[in-house]
Structure formats: structure tokens, C-alpha cells
C-alpha positions as CSV (number, residue, x, y, z in Angstrom):
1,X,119.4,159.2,119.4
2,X,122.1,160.1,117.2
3,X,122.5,159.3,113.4
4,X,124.6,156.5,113.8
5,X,122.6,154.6,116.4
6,X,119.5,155.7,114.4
7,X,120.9,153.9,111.3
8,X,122.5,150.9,113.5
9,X,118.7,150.1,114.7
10,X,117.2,150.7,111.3
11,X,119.8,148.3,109.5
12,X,118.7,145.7,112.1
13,X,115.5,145.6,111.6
14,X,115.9,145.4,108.0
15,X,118.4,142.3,108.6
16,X,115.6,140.6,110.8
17,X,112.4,141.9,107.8
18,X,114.6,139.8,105.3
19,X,115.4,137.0,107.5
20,X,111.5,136.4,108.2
21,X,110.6,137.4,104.9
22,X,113.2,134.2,103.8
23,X,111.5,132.3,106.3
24,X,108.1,132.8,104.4
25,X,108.9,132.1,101.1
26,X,110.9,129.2,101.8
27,X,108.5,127.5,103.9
28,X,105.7,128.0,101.3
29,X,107.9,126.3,99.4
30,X,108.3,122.9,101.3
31,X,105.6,121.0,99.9
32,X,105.0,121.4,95.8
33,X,103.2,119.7,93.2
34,X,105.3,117.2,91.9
35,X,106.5,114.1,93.8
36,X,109.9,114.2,93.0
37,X,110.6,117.6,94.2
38,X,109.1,117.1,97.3
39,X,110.7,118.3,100.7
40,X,109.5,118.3,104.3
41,X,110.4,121.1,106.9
42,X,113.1,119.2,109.6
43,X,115.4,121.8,109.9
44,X,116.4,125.1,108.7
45,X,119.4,123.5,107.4
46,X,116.7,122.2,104.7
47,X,115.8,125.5,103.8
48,X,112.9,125.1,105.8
49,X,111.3,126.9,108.0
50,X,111.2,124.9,111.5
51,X,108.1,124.5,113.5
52,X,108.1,127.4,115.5
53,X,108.0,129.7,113.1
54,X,104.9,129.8,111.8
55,X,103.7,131.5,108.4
56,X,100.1,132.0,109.3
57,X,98.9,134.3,112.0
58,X,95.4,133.4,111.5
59,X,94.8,129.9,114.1
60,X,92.2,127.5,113.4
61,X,93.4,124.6,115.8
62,X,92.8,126.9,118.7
63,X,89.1,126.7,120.1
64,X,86.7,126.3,116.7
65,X,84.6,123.6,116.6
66,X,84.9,121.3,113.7
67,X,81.7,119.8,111.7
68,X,82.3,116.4,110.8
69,X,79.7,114.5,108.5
70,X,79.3,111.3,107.2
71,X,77.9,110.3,103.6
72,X,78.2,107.5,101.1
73,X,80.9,106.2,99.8
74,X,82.8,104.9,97.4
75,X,86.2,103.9,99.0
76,X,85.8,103.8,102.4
77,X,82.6,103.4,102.0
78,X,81.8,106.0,104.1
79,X,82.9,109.7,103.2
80,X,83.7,112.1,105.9
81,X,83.6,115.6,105.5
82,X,85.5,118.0,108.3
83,X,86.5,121.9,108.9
84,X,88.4,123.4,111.1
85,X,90.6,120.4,111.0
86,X,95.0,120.3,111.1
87,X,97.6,117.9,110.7
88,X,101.1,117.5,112.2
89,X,102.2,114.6,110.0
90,X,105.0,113.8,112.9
91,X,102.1,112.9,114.8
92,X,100.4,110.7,112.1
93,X,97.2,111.5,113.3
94,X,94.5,114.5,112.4
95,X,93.9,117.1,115.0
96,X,90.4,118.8,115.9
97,X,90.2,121.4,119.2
98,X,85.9,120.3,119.4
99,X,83.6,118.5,117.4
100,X,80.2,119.0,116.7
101,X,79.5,115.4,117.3
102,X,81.4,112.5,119.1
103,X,79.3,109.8,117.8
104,X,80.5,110.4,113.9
105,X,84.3,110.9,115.8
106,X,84.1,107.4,116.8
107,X,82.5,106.4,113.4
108,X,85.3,107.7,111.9
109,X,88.1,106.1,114.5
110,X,86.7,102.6,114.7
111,X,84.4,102.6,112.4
112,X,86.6,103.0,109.1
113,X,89.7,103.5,110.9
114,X,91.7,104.2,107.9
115,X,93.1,107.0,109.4
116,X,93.2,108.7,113.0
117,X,91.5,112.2,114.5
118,X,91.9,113.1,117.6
119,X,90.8,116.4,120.2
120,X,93.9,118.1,120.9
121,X,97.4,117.9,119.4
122,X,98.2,114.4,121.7
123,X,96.2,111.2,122.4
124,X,94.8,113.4,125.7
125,X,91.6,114.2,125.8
126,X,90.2,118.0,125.4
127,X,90.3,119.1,128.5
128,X,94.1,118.0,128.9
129,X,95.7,119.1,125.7
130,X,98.7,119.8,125.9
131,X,100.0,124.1,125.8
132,X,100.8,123.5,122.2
133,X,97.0,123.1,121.0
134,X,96.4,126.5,123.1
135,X,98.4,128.3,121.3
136,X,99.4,127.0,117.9
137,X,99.5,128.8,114.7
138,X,99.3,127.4,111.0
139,X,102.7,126.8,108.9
140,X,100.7,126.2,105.7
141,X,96.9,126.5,105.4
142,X,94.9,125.4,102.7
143,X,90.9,126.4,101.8
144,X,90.3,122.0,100.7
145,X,92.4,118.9,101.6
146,X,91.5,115.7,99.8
147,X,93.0,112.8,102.1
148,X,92.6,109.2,100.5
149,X,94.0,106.0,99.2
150,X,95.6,104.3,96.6
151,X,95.5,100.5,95.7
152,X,98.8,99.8,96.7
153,X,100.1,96.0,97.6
154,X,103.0,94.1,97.3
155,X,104.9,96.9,96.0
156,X,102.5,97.8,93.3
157,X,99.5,99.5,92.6
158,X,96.3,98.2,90.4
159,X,95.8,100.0,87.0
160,X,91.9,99.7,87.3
161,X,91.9,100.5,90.7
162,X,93.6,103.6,90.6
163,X,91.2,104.8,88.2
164,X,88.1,103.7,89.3
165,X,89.0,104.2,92.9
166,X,91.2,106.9,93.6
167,X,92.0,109.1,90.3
168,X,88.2,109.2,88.3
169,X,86.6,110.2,92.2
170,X,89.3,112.6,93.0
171,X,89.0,114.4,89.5
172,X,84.9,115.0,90.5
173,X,86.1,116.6,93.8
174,X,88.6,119.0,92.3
175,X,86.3,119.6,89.7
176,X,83.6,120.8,91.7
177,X,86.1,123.2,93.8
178,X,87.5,124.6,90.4
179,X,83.5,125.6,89.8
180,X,83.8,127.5,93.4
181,X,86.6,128.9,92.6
182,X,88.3,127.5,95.4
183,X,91.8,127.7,95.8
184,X,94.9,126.7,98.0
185,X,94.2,122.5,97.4
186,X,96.4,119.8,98.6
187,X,96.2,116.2,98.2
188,X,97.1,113.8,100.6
189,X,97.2,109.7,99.5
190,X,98.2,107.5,101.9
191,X,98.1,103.7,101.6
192,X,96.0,100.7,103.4
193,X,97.8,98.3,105.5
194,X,95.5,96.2,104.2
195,X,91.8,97.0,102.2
196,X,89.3,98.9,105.5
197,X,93.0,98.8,107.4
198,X,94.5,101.9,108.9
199,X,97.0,103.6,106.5
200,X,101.1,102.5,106.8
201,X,103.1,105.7,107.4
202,X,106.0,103.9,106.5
203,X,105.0,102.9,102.8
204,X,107.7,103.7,100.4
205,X,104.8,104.0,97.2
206,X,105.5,107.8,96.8
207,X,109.3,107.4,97.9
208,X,111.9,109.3,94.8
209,X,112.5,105.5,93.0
210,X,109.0,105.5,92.5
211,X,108.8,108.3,90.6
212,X,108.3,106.9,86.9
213,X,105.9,104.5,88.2
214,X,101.9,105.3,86.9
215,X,100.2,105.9,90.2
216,X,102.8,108.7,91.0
217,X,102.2,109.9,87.2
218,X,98.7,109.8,87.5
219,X,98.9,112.0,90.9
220,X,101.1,114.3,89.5
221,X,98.6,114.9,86.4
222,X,95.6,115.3,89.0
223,X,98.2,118.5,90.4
224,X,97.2,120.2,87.4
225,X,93.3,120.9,88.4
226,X,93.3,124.4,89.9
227,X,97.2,123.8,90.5
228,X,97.1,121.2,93.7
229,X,99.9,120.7,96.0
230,X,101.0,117.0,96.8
231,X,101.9,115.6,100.1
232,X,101.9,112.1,100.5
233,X,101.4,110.7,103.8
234,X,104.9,108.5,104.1
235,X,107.7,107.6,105.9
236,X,109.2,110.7,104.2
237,X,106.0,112.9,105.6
238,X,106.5,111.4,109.4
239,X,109.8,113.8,109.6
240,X,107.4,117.1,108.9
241,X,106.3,118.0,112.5
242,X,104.8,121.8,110.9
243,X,100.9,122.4,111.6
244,X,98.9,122.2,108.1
245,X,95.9,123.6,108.7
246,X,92.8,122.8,106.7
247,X,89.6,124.7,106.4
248,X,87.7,122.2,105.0
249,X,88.6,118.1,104.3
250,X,87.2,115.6,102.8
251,X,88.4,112.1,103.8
252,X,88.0,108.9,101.3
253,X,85.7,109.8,98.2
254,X,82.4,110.2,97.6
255,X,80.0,107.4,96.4
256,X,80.5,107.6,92.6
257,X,77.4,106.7,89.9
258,X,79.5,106.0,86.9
259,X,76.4,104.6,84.8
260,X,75.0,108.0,85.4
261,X,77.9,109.7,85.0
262,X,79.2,109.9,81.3
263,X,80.2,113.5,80.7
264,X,82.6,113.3,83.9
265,X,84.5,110.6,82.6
266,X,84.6,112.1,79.3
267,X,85.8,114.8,80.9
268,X,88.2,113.0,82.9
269,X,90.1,111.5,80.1
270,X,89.8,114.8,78.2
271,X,91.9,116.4,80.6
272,X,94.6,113.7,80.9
273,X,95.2,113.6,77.7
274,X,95.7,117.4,77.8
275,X,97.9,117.3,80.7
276,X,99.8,115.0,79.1
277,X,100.2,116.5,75.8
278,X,98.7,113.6,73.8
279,X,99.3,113.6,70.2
280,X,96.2,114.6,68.1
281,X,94.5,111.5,66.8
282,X,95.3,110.1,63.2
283,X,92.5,109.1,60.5
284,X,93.3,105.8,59.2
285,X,95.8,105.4,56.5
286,X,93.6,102.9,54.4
287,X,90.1,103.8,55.3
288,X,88.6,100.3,54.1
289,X,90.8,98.8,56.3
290,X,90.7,99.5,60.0
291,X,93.8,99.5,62.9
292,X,92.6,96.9,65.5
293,X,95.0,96.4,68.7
294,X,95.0,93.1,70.6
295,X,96.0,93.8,74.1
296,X,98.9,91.1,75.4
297,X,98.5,90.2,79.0
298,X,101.7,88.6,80.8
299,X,100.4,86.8,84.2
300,X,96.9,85.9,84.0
301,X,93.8,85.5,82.0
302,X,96.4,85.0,79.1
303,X,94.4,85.0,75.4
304,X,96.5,81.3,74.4
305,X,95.9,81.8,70.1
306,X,96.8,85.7,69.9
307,X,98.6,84.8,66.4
308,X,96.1,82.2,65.3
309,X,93.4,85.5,65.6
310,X,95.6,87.6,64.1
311,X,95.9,85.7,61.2
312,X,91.9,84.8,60.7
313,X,90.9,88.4,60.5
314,X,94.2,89.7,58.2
315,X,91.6,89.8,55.1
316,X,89.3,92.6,57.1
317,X,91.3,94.2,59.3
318,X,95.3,95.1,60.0
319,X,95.5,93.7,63.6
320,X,98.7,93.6,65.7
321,X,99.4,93.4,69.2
322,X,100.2,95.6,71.5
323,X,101.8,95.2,74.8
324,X,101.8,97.7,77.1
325,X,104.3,96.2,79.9
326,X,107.5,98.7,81.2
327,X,105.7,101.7,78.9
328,X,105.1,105.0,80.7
329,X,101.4,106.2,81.9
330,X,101.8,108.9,79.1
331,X,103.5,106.5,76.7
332,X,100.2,104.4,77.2
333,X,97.6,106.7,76.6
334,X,99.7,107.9,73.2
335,X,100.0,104.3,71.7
336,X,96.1,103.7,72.0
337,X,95.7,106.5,69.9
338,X,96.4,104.8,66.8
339,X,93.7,102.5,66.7
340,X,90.2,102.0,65.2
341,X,89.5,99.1,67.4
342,X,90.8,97.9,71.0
343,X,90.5,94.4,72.0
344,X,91.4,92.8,75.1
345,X,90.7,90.5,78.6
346,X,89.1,92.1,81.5
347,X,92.3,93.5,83.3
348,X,94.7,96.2,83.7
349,X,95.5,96.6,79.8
350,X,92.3,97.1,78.5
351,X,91.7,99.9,81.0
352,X,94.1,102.5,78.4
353,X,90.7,102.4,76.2
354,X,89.2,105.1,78.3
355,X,91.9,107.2,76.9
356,X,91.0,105.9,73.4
357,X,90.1,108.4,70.4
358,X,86.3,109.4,69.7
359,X,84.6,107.1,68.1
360,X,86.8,103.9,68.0
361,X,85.6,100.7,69.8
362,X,86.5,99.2,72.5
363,X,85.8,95.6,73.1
364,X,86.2,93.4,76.1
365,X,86.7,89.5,76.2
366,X,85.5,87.8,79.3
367,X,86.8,84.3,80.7
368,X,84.6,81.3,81.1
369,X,81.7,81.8,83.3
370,X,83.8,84.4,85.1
371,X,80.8,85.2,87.8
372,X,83.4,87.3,90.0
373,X,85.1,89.1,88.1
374,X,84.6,93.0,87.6
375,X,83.8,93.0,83.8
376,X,80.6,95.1,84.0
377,X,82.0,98.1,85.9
378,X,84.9,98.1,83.1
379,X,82.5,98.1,80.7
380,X,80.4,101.1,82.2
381,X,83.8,103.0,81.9
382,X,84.5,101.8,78.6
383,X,81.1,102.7,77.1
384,X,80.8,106.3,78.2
385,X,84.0,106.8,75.9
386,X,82.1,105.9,72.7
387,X,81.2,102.2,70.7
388,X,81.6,98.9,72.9
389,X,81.1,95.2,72.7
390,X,81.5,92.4,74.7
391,X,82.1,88.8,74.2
392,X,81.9,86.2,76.9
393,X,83.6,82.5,76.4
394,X,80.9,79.8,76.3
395,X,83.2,77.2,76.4
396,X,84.4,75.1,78.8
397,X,86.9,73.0,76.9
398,X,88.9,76.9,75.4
399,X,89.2,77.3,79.3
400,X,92.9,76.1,80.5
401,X,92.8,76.4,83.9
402,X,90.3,76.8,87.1
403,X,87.7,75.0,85.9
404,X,85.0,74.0,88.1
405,X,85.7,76.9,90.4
406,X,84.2,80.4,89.5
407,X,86.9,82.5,91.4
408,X,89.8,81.2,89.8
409,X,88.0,81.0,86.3
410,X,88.4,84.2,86.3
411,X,92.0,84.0,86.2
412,X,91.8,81.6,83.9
413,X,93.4,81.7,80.4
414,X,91.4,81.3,77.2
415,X,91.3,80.0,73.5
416,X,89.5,82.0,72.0
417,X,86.6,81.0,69.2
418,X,88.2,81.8,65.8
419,X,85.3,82.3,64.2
420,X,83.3,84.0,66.9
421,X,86.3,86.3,66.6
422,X,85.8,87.1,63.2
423,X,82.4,88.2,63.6
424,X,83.3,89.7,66.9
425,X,85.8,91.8,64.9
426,X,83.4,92.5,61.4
427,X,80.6,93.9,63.8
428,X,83.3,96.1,65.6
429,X,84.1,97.9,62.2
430,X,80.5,97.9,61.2
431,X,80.0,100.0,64.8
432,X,83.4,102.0,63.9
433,X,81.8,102.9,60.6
434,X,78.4,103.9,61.6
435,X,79.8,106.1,64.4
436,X,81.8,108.1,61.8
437,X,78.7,108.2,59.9
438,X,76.4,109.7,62.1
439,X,79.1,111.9,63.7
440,X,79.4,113.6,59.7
441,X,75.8,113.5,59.4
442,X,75.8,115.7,63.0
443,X,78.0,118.0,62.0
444,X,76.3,118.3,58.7
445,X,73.6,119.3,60.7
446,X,75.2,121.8,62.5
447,X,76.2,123.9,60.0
448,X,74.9,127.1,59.1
């Protein structure tokens, strides 16, 4: 070979190293951590890399057999567990090569139903895949997927929902991986038809104009635990036909304890706060008199005096309302800061108290024999953050609408007791006071 060939052949195969190498890095590239940003791989005209160029040599949708188990849970109420397990999200279903056991397989399929698994990369059976299970490799693999929902109807998701169902549960799981030192995460929401429905592929909740809306910020802020990737399972998603292969997912989350359970949602709001960059908490400016919020709700369960209580506690207390309509998730969580004492009706508003400071109360008002309504797993939230009360409306004529019928009392909007309020409020500071006492007194203690 001469010199000239020699270094002809050698230039191409540098040409062709790059143009794989290119290949690589963008593809890794196609699915990030923050929703805005994301891309799916269509064509290389995407800077993507197409499907049949794999990034992974390593195949684990060819021939291993994949575990799938089946525990309690929270939503679905049955957790499933899975290895060896990919996705092609063009297919909008999960693919396995084997399973360990058919019987959870159909559990899984038409039990829950939420979403779909199936043997093989078609709806054939095992034994008739198609050539593309036989021989496929991974585009992206990840060690831990985390596939679930989000409260998400009528073009809007549910405040205490996403906490309680999605975000609180999901933390636990990432949490635990971060103490394995697992790495290589992605999340994948999806969204219900309809609650114990199979998942809509073409929802447009994590679609670009969607962006500034709280269940996207509150995804993007669960990214930051051990550095997640983010791919929603969309009608943006449906155009990705690369294999995403997971060694290990866990599908819906796992039956959660919250009473026993203080320190994770401690820990929970600790790190929101951090990954939000939440202002440092302020003392009081007059320390004899305390900040007190009173949460304004706009569609139901409506407090009907808010200035009338305003005014019968302006001799203890400086108490204004605050409205948290059109703010931010982050803008939320920065204005509860502020205050000594958070008052509200069961409902969306009054769930920002998790995020409150250490050591200011949080109190919930509850409707008129309200039998249905969720006010004692709010409170079990709201406790584990520090002081708490509770008041419950006795009566019957301060209820203006539903009464008679306990579902819709509690929707129902209130008058509430003036003077019930005024104690309601005077035993708040009391708690305020004698947390701040016995938090001095503890670190009194702890000195040297």
C-alpha cells in the first residue's frame, strides 16, 4: 500500500470515528432533565440519533428473563416491580423477552391496566416476535425507571394530589436509590384517562405551554435527586421509536405510611426548598405580635367573613390574606415563609404549609359535618412539619350551601364563628410561643 492510499484509508476511518462518535453524544443528549428542553429522536435531522443506530452494545431485550412482583400500593394500588424490562415509546407499550410469571403479567395488564407490557417488541406472542426483539440493542439504558401518574383532569392537575400521590412517594424512591448509590434514573409520568384507566398518550400535560404550570415545576425539582432524566409519556413521546432499556422499574408507587413517616416529609420539603432557592426564613418584626396568613380560596369551600375575622383578631395578631392564585410553585413556597401562623380550608391552598418555616403553625378549618372530605390525611402532612390545630364548623346555619347532603357539604362555604376564631387564633400563638421556647431551651441544652 503506498503512502497516499495509506493516509486516504486512515482519513476515512477517522471521518467515520467522528461521525459515530457525533452519533453518541447527541443521542445521549435526546432526553434531559428539564421539560422544556426536551427532544425525542425522529430523525437525524433532529440531531438525533435514528433507531438503528444504537448507543449500547450491551442487549437486555434479547433472551433475559424479567422478574416482575407485585406489592402494596399507594397509587395503583398495586406496585409492580420489573428488570430486564425496555420501552419503544412509538409502541406505547413496555417490552419484556420472558417473564418469571404470567399470572402477575396479567395482573398487571387487566388487573391495573394503567399501562401495557407485553413478550416481544409486537402484540405477538413469544414464540412469534418479530426479528427486531432477536436482535435489538439499547439506545439509552438506565440502572432505575420510575413510571407513574399524575392527577391530571380537565386540563389541570390537583395541588394535594400531586403531593400526596405522585411527588412525596416518588421523592422516597429516589431517595432510597441515592442511598445505593444508584445512578443513570429516569422518570416517566404519564396520565389516567380516567382514575384505575389506562394512561392517554396523547395528553398535552407535559407539552412546552405547560411549562410554568406546578406539576411540571414540581417534576423538574424531583430531577434534582441524584440528577434524574425526564421523559414524559406524551403525544410528544409517541414520535421516539429508540429502545430505552431499563435494568430495573418500578411502576406506580409504593404503599406510603405518612403517620409513620415524619422525617421523610421533613425531608421532602427540606429539599424543595433547596432546589428552589427559598429565601432563609425571617424572625418576626414585632415579636409580641405574630404574622398570621388567611388562605383565600376562589371556587369552593369559600370562608364568606374573611374581613370580618380579620378585623376581630387585629388587637392580637397582624393577619392579612393571602392568595395564592396565578403565583409560581416556587413563588408559593417563598410567600409562606413569612408567617408565624397559616390558616386555611381543607384544599389546595393550605397544602403550601408543608413548605412552611420550623416552628410556625399551621391550622386547618373544616366545613360542616364534612364526613368525606380528606381533612385528616392533610393534617398528617401538616403535623409532621411542626405545631397544628384543627377546627371543625358545628354549625349548621354558618353552612351556605349542601346542607343535608354530606358530599356536597364538603364543598360547601362557611361563616366562620368569630369568636371561636379568636380563641382559635390566641391558642395558635400560645403553640407558636411555646415551640420557640422549648426549641431555645433544646439548644440550650446542647451546648457545650
Amino acid at each position: 500500500m503506498t503512502s497516499s492510499t495509506s493516509s486516504t484509508a486512515r482519513g476515512s476511518a477517522s471521518v467515520y470515528y467522528v461521525h459515530i462518535t457525533l452519533l453518541l453524544v447527541l443521542s445521549l443528549t435526546c432526553i434531559t432533565n428539564r421539560g422544556e428542553d426536551r427532544e425525542y429522536c425522529q430523525s437525524e435531522t433532529q440531531g438525533c440519533a435514528v433507531a438503528d443506530e444504537p448507543t449500547s452494545d450491551e442487549s437486555i431485550c434479547h433472551g433475559r428473563e424479567s422478574i416482575i412482583t407485585a406489592a402494596a400500593g399507594h397509587w395503583p394500588y398495586i406496585f409492580f416491580t420489573a428488570t430486564d424490562i425496555y420501552l419503544i415509546p412509538s409502541t406505547k407499550q413496555f417490552h419484556v423477552s420472558a417473564v418469571n410469571d404470567k399470572t402477575t403479567l396479567d395482573l398487571f395488564n387487566k388487573k391495573i391496566g394503567t399501562w401495557q407490557m407485553v413478550i416481544g417488541s409486537s402484540h405477538q406472542s413469544n414464540e412469534a416476535a418479530d426479528e427486531r426483539d432477536l436482535s435489538c440493542r439499547c439506545h439509552q439504558q438506565f440502572q432505575e425507571a420510575y413510571i407513574f401518574t399524575v392527577y391530571y383532569w380537565h386540563g389541570s392537575s390537583n395541588y394535594f394530589h400531586i403531593f400526596y400521590d405522585t411527588a412525596i412517594p416518588i421523592y422516597s424512591l429516589l431517595q432510597e436509590a441515592t442511598d445505593k448509590n444508584i445512578k443513570d434514573i429516569i422518570l416517566l409520568p404519564s396520565v389516567e384517562m380516567m382514575r384505575m384507566k389506562p394512561i392517554t398518550w396523547e395528553t398535552d400535560a407535559f407539552l412546552e405551554h405547560n411549562n410554568d404550570k406546578y406539576w411540571m415545576q414540581i417534576l423538574s425539582v424531583l430531577t434534582g435527586v441524584h440528577g434524574a432524566k425526564l421523559l414524559p409519556l406524551d403525544s410528544k413521546a409517541i414520535h421516539n421509536t429508540n429502545v430505552l432499556c431499563f435494568k430495573k422499574a418500578y411502576f406506580g408507587v409504593p404503599k406510603m405510611e405518612y403517620k409513620q413517616s415524619e422525617g421523610l416529609l421533613r425531608n421532602f420539603t427540606r429539599f424543595v426548598k433547596e432546589q428552589l432557592g427559598t429565601a432563609e426564613p425571617v424572625e418576626s418584626i414585632l415579636q409580641n405580635r405574630l404574622r398570621v396568613g388567611l388562605i383565600k380560596r376562589s371556587n369552593r369551600r369559600l370562608i364568606l367573613n374573611n374581613e370580618e375575622l380579620i378585623d376581630a383578631v387585629r388587637d392580637i395578631a397582624d393577619m392579612e390574606l393571602i392568595i395564592f392564585e396565578w403565583k409560581s410553585f416556587s413563588e408559593q413556597v417563598e410567600l409562606v415563609q413569612k408567617y408565624d401562623i397559616l390558616v386555611g380550608m381543607n384544599g389546595a391552598g393550605l397544602m403550601n404549609a408543608i413548605f412552611r418555616r420550623e416552628g410556625s403553625v399551621a391550622v386547618q378549618l373544616v366545613p360542616y359535618e364534612a364526613t368525606q372530605l380528606n381533612f385528616g390525611d392533610f393534617g398528617t402532612l401538616l403535623k409532621a412539619q411542626g405545631p397544628y390545630l384543627e377546627w371543625h364548623n358545628k354549625h349548621k346555619e354558618l353552612t351556605k350551601s349542601g346542607v343535608g347532603d354530606s358530599r356536597r357539604n364538603s364543598q360547601a362555604d362557611t361563616i366562620v364563628h368569630v369568636q371561636e376564631f379568636v380563641t382559635l387564633i390566641q391558642n395558635s400563638i400560645e403553640l407558636y410561643q411555646d415551640y420557640q421556647k422549648s426549641r431555645k431551651n433544646a439548644t440550650v441544652l446542647e451546648e457545650p
